[in-house]
C-alpha positions in Angstrom: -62.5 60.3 2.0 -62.4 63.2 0.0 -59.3 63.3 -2.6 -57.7 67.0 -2.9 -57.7 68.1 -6.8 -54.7 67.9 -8.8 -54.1 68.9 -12.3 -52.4 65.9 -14.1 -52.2 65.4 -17.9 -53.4 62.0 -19.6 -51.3 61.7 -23.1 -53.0 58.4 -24.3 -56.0 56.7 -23.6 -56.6 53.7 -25.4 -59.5 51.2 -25.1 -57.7 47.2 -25.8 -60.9 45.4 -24.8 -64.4 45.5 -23.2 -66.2 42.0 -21.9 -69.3 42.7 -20.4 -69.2 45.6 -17.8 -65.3 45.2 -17.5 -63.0 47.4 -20.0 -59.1 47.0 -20.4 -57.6 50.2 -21.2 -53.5 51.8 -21.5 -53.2 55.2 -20.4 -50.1 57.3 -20.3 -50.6 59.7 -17.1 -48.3 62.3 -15.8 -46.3 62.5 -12.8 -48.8 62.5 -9.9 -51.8 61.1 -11.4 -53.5 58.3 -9.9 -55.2 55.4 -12.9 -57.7 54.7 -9.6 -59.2 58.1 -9.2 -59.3 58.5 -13.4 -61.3 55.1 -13.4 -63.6 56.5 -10.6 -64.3 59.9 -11.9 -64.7 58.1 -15.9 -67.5 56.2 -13.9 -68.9 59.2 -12.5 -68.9 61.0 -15.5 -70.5 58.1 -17.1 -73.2 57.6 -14.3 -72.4 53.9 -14.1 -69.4 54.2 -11.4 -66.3 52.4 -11.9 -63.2 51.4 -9.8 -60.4 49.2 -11.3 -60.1 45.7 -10.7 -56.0 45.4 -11.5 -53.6 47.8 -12.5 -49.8 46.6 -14.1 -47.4 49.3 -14.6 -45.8 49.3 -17.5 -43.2 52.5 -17.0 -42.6 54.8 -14.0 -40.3 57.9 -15.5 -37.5 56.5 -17.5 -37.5 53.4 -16.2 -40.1 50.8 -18.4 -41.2 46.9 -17.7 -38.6 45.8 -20.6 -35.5 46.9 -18.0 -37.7 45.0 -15.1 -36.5 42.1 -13.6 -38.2 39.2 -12.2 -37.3 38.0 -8.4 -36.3 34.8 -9.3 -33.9 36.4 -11.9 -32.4 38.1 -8.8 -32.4 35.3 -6.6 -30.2 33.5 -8.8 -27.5 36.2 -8.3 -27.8 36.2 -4.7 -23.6 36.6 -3.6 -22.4 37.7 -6.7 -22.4 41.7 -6.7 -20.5 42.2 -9.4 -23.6 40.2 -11.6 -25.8 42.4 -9.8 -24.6 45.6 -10.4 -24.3 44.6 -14.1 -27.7 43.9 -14.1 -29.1 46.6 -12.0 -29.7 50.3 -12.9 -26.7 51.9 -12.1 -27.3 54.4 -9.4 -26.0 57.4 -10.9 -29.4 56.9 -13.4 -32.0 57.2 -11.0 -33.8 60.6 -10.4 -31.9 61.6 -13.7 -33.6 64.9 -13.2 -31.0 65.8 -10.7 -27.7 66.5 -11.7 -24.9 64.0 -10.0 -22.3 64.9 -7.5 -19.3 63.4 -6.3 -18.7 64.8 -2.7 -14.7 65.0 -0.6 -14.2 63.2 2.6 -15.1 66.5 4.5 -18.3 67.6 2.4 -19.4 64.0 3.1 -19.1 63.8 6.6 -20.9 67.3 7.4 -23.5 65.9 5.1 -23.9 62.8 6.6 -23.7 64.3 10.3 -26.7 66.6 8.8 -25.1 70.0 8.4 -24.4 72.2 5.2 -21.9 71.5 3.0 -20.0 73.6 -0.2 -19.9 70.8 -3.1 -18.3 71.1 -6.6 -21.9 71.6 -8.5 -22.2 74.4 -10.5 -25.6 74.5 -12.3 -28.6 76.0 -10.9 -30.5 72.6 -10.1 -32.4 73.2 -6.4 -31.7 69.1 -5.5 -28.5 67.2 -6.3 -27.8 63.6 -5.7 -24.1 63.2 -3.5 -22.1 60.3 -4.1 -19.1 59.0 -2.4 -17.6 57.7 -5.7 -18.9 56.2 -9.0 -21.1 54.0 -7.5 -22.4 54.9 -3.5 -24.8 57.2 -3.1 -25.0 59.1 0.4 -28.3 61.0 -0.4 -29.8 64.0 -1.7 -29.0 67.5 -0.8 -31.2 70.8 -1.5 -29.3 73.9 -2.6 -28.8 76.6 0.1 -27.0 79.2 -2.2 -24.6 79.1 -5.3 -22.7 76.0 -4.1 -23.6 75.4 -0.2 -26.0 72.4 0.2 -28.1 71.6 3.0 -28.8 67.5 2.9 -32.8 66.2 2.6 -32.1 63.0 2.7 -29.4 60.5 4.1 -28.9 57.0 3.2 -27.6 55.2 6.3 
């Protein structure tokens, strides 16, 4: 299969260990770059090929492996939601590139039902995420114009 080309940017590159014909390596990648395809085309650039044989991610946006936790960590909290919102992200961080809004009764049930909706959101970000209050988020809605939003996506 033949992947289409995307420009990505690697900011780090680092070399931890080599054993034989097996190298460990950290690289800090962009948004939209796969660490497959770089070990692939390193190998064809090399002439020796190359695929990777594991792959641990260590940070996905703003969110690292030090604010991970393990299943069994979860598990243990299985009932108690109030422990589990502590410990989770709260929802209002995720996609911290789009700005938070808080949505009326009637904005949210013309979103939810799919149609366009005027919400109190006054920068000039194309995607907000709608919440019902501090903590339920109803989805994600794409600017229209000014403040009229259309929704893209709706959490059931």
């Amino acid at each position: 299969m033949q992947l289409k080309p995307a420009r990505v940017r690697i900011d780090a590159f680092v070399i931890q260990a080599l054993e034989g014909p097996e190298a460990g390596f950290t690289i800090d990648i962009s948004s939209g770059g796969y660490v497959r395809s770089v070990a692939h085309e390193l190998g064809r650039d090399l002439g020796c090929g190359a695929h990777l044989s594991r792959l641990r991610r260590t940070r996905a946006g703003a969110f690292a492996l030090p604010d991970a936790h393990t299943l069994e960590a979860l598990e243990a909290l299985a009932g108690n939601s109030v422990a589990l919102q502590v410990l989770c992200v709260h929802p209002r961080a995720l996609l911290p590139e789009m700005p938070a809004v808080t949505g009326d009764g009637q904005a949210l049930g013309r979103l939810r039902n799919g149609a366009q909706a005027n919400l109190p959101e006054f920068s000039t970000a194309p995607l907000v995420k709608v919440f019902a209050g501090p903590r339920e988020l109803v989805g994600i809605a794409r600017r229209v114009a000014g403040t009229l939003f259309q929704p893209v996506l709706v959490m059931g």
